[in-house]
LOTI-572092 format. One line per 10 residues: for each residue x, y, z of N, C-alpha, C. Coordinates in steps of 0.2 Angstrom, whole numbers, plus 2048, in hexadecimal, padded with zeros to 3 digits. Layout:
X:Y:Z:X:Y:Z:X:Y:Z ~ ...
//
This chain:
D83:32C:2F6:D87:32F:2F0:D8D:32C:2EF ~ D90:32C:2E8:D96:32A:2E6:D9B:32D:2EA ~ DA2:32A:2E9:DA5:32F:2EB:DAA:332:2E5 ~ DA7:330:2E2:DA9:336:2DC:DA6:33C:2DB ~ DA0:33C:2DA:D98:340:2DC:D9D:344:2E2 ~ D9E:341:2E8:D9E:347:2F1:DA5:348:2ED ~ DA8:345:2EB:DAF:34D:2E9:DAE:350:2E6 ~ DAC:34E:2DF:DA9:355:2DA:DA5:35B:2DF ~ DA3:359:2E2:D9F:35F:2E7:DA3:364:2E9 ~ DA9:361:2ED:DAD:364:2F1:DB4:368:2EB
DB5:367:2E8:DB6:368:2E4:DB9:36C:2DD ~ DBD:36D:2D9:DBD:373:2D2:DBD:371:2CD ~ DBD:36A:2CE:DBC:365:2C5:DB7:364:2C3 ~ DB6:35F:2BE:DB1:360:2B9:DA8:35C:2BC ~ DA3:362:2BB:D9E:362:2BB:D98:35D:2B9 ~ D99:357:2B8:D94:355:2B5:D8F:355:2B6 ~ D88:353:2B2:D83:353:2B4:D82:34E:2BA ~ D84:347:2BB:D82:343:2C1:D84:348:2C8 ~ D8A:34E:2C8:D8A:350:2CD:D86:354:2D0 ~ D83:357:2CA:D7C:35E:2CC:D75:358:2CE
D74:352:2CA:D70:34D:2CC:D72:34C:2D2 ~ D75:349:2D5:D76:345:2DC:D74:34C:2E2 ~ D76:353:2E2:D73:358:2E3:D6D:35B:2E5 ~ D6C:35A:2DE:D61:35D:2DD:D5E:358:2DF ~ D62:34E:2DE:D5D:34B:2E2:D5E:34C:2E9 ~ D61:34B:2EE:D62:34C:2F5:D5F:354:2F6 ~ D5E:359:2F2:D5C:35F:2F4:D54:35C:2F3 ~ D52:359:2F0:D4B:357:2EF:D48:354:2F2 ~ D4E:34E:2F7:D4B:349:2FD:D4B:342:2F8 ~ D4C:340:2F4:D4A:33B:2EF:D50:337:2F2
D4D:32F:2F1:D53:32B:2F1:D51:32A:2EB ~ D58:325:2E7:D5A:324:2E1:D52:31E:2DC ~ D51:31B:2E4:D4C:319:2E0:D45:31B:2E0 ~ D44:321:2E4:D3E:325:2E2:D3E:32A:2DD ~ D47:32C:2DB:D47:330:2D3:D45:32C:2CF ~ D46:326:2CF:D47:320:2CB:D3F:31E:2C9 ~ D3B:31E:2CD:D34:31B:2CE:D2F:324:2CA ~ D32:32A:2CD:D2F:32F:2C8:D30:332:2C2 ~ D38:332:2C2:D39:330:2BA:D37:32B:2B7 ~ D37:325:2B7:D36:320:2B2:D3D:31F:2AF
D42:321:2B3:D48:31E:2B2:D4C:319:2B5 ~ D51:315:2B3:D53:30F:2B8:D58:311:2BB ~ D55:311:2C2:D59:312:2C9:D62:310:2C7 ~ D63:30A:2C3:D6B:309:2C0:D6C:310:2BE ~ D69:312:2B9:D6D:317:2B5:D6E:31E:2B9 ~ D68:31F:2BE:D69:326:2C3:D71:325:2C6 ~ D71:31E:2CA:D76:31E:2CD:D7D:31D:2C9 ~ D7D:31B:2C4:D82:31D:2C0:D85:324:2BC ~ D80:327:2BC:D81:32D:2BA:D83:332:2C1 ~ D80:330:2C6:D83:332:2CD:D8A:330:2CE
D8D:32A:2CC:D93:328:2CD:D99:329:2C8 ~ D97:32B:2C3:D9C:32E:2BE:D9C:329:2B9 ~ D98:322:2B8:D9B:31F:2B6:D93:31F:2B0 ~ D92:323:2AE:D8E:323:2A9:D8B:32B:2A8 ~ D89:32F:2A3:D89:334:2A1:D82:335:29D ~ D81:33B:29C:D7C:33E:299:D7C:340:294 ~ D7B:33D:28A:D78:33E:285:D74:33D:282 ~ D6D:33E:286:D68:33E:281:D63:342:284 ~ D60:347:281:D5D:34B:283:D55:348:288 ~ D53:343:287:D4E:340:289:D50:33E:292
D55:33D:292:D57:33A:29A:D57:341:29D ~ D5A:348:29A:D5D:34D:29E:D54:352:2A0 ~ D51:351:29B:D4B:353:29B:D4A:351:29F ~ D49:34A:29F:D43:346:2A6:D48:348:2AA ~ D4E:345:2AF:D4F:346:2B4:D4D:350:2B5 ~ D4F:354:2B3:D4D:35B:2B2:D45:359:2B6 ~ D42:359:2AF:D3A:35A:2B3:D38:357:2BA ~ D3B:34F:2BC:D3A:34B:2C1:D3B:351:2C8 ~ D40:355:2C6:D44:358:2CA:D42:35F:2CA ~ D3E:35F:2C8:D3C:366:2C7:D40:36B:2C7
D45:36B:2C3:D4A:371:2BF:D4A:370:2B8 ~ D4D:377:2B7:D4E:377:2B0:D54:373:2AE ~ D55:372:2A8:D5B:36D:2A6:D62:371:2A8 ~ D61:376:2A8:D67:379:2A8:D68:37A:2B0 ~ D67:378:2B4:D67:377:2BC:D6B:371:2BB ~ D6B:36C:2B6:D6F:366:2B7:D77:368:2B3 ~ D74:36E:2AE:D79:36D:2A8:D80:370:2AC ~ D7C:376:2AF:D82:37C:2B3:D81:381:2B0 ~ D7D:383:2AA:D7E:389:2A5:D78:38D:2A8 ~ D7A:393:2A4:D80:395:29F:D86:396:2A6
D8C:393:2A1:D93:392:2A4:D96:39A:2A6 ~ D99:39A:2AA:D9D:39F:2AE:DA4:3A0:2A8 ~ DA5:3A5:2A5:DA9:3A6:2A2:DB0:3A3:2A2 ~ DB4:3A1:29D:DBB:39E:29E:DBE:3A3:295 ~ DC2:3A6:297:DC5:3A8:292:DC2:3AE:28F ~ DC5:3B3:289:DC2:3B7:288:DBF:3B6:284 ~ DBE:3B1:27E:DB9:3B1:27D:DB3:3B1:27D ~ DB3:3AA:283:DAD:3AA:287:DAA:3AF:28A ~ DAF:3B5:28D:DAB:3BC:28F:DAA:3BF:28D ~ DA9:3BE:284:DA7:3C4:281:DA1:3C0:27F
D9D:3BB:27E:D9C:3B9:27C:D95:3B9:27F ~ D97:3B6:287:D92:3B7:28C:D91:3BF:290 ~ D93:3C4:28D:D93:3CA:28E:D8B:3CA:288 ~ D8A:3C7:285:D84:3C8:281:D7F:3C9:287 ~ D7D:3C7:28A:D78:3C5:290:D77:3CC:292 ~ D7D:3CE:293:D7C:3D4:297:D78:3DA:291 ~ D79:3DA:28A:D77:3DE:286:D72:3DC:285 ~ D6E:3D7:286:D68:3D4:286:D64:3D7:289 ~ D65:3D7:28F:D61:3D9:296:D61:3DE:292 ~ D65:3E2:294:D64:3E9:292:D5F:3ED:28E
D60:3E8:288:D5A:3EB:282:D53:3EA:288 ~ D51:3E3:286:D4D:3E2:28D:D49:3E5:290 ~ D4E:3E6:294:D4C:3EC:299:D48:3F4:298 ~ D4D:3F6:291:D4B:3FC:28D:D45:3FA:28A ~ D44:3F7:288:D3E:3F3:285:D37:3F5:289 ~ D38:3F0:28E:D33:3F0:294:D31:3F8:297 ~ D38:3FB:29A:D36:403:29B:D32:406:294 ~ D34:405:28F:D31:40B:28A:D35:40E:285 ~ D3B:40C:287:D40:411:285:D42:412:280 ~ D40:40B:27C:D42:408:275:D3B:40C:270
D3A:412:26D:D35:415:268:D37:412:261 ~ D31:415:25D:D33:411:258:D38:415:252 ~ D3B:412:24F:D41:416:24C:D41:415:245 ~ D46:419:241:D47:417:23A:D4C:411:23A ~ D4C:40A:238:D4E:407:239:D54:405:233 ~ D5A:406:233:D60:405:22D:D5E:3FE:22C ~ D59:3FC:227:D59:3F6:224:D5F:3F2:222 ~ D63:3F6:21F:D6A:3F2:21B:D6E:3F1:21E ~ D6E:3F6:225:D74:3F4:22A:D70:3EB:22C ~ D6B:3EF:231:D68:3E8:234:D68:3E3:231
D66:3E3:22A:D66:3DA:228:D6C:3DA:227 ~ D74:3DF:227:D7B:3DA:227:D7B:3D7:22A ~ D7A:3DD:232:D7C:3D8:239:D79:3D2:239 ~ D72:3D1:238:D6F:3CB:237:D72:3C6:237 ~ D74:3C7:230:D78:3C1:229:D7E:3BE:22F ~ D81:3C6:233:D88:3C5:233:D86:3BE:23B ~ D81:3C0:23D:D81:3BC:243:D80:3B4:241 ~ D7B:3B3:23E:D7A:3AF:23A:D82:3AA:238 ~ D83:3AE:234:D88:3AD:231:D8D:3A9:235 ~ D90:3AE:23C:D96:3AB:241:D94:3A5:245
D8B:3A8:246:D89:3A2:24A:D8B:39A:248 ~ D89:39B:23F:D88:396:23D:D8F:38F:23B ~ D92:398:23B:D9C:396:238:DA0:393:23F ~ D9B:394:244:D9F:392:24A:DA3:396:250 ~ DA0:39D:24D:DA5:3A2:251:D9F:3A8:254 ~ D9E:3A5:25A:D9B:3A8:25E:D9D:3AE:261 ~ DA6:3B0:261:DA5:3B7:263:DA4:3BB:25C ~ DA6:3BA:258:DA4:3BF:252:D9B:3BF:253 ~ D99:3BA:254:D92:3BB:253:D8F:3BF:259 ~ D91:3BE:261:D8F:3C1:265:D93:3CA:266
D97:3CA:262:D9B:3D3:261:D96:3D5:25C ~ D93:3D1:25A:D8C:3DA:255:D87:3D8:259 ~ D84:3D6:25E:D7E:3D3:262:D7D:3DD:265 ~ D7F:3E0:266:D7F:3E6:269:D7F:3ED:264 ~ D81:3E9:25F:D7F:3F2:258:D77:3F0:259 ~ D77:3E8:257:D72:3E5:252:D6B:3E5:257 ~ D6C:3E5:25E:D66:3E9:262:D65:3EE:262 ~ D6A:3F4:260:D69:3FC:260:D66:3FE:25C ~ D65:3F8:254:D62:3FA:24F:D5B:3F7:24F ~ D59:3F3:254:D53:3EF:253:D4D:3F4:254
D4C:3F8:25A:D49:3FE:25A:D45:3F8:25F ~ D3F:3FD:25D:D38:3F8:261:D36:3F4:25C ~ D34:3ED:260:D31:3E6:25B:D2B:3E8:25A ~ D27:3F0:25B:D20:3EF:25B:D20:3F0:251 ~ D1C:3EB:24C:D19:3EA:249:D18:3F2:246 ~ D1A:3F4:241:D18:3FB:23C:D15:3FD:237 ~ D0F:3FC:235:D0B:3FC:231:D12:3FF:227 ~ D11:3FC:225:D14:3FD:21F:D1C:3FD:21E ~ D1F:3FA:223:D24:3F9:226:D26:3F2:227 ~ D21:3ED:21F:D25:3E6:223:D2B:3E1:222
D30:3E5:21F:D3B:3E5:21D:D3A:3E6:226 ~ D39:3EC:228:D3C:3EE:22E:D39:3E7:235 ~ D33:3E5:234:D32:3E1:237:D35:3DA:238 ~ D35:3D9:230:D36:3D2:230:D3E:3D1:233 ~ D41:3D7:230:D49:3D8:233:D4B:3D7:23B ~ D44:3DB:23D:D45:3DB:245:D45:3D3:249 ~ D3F:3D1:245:D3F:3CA:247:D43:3C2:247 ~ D47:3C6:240:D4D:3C1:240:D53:3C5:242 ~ D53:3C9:245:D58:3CD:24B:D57:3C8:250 ~ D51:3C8:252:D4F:3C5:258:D51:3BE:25A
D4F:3BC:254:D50:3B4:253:D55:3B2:254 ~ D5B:3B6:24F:D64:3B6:250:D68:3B6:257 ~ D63:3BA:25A:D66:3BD:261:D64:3B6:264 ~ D5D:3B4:265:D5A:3AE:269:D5E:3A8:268 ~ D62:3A6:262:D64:3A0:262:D6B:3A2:264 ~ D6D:3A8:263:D74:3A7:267:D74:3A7:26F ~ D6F:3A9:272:D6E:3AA:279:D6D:3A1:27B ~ D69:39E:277:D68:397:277:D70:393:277 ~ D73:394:273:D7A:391:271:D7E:392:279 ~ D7D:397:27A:D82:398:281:D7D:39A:286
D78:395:286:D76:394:28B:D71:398:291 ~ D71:39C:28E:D6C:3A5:28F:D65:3A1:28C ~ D60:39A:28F:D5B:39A:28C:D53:39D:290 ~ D55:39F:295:D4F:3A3:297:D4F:3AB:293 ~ D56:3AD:293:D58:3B3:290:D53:3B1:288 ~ D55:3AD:284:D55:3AC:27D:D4D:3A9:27E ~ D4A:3A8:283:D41:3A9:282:D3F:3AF:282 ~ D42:3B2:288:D3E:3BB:287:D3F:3BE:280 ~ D47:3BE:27D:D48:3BF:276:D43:3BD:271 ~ D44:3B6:272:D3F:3B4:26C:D38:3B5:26C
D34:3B9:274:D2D:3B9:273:D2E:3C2:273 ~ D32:3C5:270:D32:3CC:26C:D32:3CD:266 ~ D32:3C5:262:D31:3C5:259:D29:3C8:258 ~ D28:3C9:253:D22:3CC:251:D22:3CA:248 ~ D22:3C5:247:D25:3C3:240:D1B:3C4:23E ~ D1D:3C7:236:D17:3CA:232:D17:3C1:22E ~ D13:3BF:22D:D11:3B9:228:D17:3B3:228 ~ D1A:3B3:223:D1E:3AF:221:D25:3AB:225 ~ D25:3B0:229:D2D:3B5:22D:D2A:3AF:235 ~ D24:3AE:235:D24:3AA:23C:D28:3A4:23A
D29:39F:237:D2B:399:236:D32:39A:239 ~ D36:39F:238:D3D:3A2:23B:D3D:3A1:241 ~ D39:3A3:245:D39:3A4:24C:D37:39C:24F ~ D31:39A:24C:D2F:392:24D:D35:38D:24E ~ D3B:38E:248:D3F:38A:24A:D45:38C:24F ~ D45:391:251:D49:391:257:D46:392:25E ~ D3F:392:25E:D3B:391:261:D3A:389:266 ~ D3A:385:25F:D3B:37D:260:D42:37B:264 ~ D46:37D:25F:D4B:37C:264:D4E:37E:26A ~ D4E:384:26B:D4B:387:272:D48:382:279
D40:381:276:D3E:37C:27A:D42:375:27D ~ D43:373:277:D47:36E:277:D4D:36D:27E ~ D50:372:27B:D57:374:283:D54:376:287 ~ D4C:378:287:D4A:378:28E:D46:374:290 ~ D49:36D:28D:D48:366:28F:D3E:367:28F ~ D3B:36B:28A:D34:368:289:D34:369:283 ~ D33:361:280:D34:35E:27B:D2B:35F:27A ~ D27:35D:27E:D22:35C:27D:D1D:362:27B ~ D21:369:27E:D1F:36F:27E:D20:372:274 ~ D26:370:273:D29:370:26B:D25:36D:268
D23:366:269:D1C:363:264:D16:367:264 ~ D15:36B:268:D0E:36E:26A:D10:374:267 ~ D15:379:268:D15:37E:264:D15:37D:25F ~ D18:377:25A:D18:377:250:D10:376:250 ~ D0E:370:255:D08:36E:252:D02:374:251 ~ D03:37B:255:CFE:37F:256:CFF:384:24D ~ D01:382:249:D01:386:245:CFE:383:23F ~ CFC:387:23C:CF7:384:237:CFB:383:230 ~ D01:387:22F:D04:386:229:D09:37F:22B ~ D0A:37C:224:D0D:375:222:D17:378:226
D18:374:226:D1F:375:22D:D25:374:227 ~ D29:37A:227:D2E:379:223:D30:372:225 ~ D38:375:21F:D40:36F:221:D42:36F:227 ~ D42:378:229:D45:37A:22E:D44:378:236 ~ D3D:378:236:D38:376:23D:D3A:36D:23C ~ D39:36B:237:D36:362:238:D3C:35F:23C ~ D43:362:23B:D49:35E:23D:D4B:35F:245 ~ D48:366:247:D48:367:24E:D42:362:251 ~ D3C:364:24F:D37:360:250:D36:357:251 ~ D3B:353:24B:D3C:34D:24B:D40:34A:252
D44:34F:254:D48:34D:259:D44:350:261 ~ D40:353:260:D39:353:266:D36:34E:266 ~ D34:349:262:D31:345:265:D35:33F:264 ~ D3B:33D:260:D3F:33A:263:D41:339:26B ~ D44:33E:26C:D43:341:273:D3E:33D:277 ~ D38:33F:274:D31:33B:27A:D30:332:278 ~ D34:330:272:D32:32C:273:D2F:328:26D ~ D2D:32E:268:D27:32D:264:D2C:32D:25F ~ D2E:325:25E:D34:328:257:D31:324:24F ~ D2A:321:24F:D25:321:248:D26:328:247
D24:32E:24C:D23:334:248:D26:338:248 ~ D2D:338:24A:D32:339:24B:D36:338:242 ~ D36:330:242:D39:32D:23B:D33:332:236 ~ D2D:333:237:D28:334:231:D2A:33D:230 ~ D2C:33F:235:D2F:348:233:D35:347:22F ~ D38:342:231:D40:343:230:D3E:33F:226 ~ D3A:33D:224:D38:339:220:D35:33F:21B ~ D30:344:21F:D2F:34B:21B:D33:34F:21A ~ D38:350:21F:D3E:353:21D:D44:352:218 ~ D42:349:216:D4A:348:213:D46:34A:20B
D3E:34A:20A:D39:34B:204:D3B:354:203 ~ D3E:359:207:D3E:35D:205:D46:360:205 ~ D4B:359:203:D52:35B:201:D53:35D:1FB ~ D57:363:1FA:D57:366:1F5:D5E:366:1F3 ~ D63:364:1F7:D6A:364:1F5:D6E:363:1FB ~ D74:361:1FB:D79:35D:201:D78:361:207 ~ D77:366:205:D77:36A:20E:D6F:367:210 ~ D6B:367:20D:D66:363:211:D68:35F:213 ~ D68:35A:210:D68:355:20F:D6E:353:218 ~ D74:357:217:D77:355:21D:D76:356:223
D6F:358:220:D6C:35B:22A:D68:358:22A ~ D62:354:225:D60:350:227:D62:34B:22B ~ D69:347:227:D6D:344:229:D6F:343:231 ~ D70:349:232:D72:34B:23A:D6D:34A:23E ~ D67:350:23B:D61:34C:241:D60:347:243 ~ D60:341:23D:D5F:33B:23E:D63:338:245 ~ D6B:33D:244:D71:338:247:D6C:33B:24F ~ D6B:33F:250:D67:341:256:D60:340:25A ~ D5D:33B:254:D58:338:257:D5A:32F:257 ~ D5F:32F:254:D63:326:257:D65:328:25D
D69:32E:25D:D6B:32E:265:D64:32B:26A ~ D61:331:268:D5C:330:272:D5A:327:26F ~ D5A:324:26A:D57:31D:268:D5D:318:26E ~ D65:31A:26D:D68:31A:272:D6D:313:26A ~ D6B:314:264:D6C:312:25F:D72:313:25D ~ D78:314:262:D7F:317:261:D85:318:259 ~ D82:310:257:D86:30E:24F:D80:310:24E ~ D7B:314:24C:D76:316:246:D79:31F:246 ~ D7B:323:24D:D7E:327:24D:D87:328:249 ~ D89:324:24B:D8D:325:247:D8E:324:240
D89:31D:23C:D88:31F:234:D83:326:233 ~ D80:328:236:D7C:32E:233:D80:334:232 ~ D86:333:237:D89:338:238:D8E:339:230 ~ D8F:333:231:D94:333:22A:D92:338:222 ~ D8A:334:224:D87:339:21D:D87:342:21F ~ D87:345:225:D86:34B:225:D8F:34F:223 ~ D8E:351:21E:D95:351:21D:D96:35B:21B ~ D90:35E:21A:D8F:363:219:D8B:367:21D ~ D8C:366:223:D8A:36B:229:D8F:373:22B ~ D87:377:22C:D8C:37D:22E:D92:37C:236
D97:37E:234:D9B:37D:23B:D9A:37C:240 ~ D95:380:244:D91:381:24A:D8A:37A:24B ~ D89:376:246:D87:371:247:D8B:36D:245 ~ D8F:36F:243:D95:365:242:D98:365:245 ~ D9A:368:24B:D9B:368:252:D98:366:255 ~ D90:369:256:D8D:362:25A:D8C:35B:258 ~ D8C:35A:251:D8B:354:250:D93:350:252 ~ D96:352:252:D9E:34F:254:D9E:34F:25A ~ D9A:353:25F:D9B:351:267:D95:34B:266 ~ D90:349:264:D8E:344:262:D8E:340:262
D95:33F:259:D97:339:25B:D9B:336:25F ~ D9F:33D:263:DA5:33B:268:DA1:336:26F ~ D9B:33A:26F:D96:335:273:D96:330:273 ~ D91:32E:26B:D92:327:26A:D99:322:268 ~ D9D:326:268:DA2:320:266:DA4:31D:26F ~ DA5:324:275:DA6:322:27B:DA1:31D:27E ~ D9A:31E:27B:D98:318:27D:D9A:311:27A ~ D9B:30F:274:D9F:30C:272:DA5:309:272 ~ DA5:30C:279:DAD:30B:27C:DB3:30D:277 ~ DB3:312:271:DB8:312:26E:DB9:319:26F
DBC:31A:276:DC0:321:27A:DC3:325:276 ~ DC9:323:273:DD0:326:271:DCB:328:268 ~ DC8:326:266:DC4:329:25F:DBD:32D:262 ~ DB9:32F:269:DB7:335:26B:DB9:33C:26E ~ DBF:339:26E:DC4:33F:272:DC6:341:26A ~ DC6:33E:264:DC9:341:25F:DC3:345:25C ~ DBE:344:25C:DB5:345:25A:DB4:34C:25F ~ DB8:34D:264:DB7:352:269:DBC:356:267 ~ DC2:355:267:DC7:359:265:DC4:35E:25F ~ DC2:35A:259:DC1:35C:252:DBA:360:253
DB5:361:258:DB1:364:258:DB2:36B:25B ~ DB7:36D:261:DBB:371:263:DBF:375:25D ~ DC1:371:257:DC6:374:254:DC2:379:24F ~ DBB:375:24E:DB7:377:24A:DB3:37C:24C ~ DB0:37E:253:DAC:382:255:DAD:383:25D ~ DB4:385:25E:DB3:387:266:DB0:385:269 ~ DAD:38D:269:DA7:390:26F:DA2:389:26F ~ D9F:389:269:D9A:385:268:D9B:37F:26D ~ D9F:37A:26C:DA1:374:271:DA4:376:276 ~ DA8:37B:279:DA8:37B:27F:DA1:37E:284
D9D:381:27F:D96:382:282:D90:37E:284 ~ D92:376:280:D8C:373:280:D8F:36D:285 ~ D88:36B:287:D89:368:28C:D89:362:28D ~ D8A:35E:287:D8B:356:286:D94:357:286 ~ D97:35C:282:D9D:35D:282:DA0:35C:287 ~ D9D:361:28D:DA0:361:295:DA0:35B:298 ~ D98:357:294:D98:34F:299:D9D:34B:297 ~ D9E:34A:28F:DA6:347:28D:DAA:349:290 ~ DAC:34E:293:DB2:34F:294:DB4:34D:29A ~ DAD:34D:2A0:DAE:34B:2A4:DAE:343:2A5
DAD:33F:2A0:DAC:336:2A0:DB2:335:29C ~ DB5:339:298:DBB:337:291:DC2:339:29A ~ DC0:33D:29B:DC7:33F:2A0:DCB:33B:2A4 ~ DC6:333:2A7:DCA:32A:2A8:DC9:328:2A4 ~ DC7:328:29F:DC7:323:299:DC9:324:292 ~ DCD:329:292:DD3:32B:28D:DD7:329:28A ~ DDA:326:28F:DE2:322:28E:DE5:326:28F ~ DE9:327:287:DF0:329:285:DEE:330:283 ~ DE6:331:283:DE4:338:280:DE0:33E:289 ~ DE4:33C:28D:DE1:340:294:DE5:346:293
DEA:348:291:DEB:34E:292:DE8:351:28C ~ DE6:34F:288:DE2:354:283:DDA:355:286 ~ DD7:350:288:DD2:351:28C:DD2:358:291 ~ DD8:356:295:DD9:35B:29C:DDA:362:299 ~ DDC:363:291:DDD:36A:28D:DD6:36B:28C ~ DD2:367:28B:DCA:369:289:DC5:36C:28F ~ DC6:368:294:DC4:36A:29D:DC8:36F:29D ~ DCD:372:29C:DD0:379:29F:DCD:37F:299 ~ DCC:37D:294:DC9:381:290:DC3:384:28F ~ DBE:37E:295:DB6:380:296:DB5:382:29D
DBD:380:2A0:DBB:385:2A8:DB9:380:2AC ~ DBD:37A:2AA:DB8:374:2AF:DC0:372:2B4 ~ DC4:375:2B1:DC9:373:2B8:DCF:379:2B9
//
């Protein structure tokens, strides 16, 4: 191992993926070139990712080395992160109120109830809403009315407001448990949906995405493909980037080409945009990421923050450091939680932290505020 790798071990600084790599492989018995020969990845890049001198953004690499290794991604990622801040503890305090229904669930406990339809779909909206705007503890502080009002998911004969409300409860809840990392949590959540007809597509897309974080890209293909209705906006852009992911990027471009056929106005339009920017990524297409980017210019908060750890990505590949560090700043400023949550975020921080310059002390403000030093 490197000896950047054996200090990080020892250690209270910043985590990268090459470190939990260098780790799971020696726990596994593998040398570098028997990882290298079962992933189908180059022995160069294991050991540079081992040595600090290369990093992890593109979801194709973290997935295969994952499965090579038989873990889930988030064995490599660290998540869900150990709180740092109050924020983050109220946030990750969701977890806890998760289980619980859960559990009530499971016991019995939960009968069926009269269900305040007007309240629940505010909460909904409202979670929805904060998720969207970027502000995860507003959206994780009703995460706990808005199970008290869900009642049982069991389906109610003439009852389908109160259904369909449960199911996009559910959904709300599952992607915010996704965002921070809670994604086995937000698989039991989301297989509690009981969506009546229409109201499945809701669940499908966060379903997809889901899969995806838990690095089977190929499982996400198999799920959209099992349905017999035609696949919204909403599924084809998570979708597109599943098989980007595998590799398959004809059908990859041929989603992204049906989605751009059902732009109905700039906020589509800027997501298609972004998708795009995220299947150049895993292409490893760096300037094609950073023009797409340019076009998404109306994304909800909570995603123009990831598209901005994105670019910060690709500009770092790019060798242009001191304009990722400002791509990372500005995604911070835009959605907190959101960026100090995700995990390309973390990996920047940990590769922009020698290769900053004149910008290391803002870096070293960004690692103290995800808990990485």
């Amino acid at each position: 191992m490197s000896t950047l790798v054996t200090q990080e071990m020892t250690s209270d600084g910043p985590a990268p993926i090459g470190r939990h790599l260098a780790e799971w492989r020696i726990r596994r018995g593998f040398t570098v070139a028997e990882l290298a020969a079962h992933s189908s990845l180059p022995a160069q890049l294991i050991e540079s990712l081992e040595s600090g001198r290369d990093w992890v953004d593109q979801r194709r690499v973290l997935s295969t080395l994952a499965a090579s290794l038989r873990l889930d991604p988030a064995e490599l990622t660290s998540q869900p992160y150990t709180p740092c801040g109050a924020d983050h503890a109220t946030v990750h305090a969701t977890a806890w109120h998760v289980r619980r229904h859960l559990a009530r669930l499971l016991a019995g406990e939960m009968g069926h109830v009269h269900t305040d339809t007007e309240q629940l779909a505010a909460l909904v909206e409202a979670i929805r809403t904060a998720d969207d705007g970027g502000d995860l503890v507003s959206a994780a502080s009703a995460v706990p009315r808005l199970l008290e009002l869900i009642g049982s998911p069991v389906h109610q004969p003439g009852n389908d407001v109160g259904a369909s409300l449960s199911s996009a409860a559910y959904t709300a809840v599952a992607r915010l448990l996704r965002r921070i990392g809670y994604r086995d949590l937000a698989w039991s959540v989301l297989h509690q949906v009981r969506p009546p007809g229409e109201d499945l597509m809701l669940a499908m897309v966060e379903e997809v995405r889901l899969l995806m974080d838990m690095g089977k890209p190929g499982l996400a293909v198999t799920r959209a493909a099992d349905t017999d209705a035609a696949l919204p906006f909403e599924v084809l852009l998570p979708l597109s980037l599943a098989h980007a992911s595998l590799g398959q990027g004809a059908e990859s471009e041929r989603l992204l080409e049906a989605a751009e056929a059902m732009v109905l106005g700039p906020d589509e339009a800027s997501a298609v945009a972004s998708a795009r920017a995220f299947a150049a990524a895993e292409r490893g297409a760096f300037d094609q990421v950073l023009d797409y980017a340019v076009e998404a210019a109306r994304l909800p908060a909570g995603d123009r923050a990831g598209l901005l750890v994105l670019t910060a990505s690709a500009r770092a590949r790019l060798e242009h450091f001191e304009e990722a560090v400002t791509d990372l700043v500005t995604a911070e400023s835009v959605a907190p939680l959101h960026t100090r949550l995700e995990p390309l975020a973390r990996e920047l921080v940990s590769v922009l932290s020698s290769r900053a310059g004149n910008h290391a002390d803002i870096v070293g403000g960004i690692a103290a505020r995800c808990g990485m030093k």
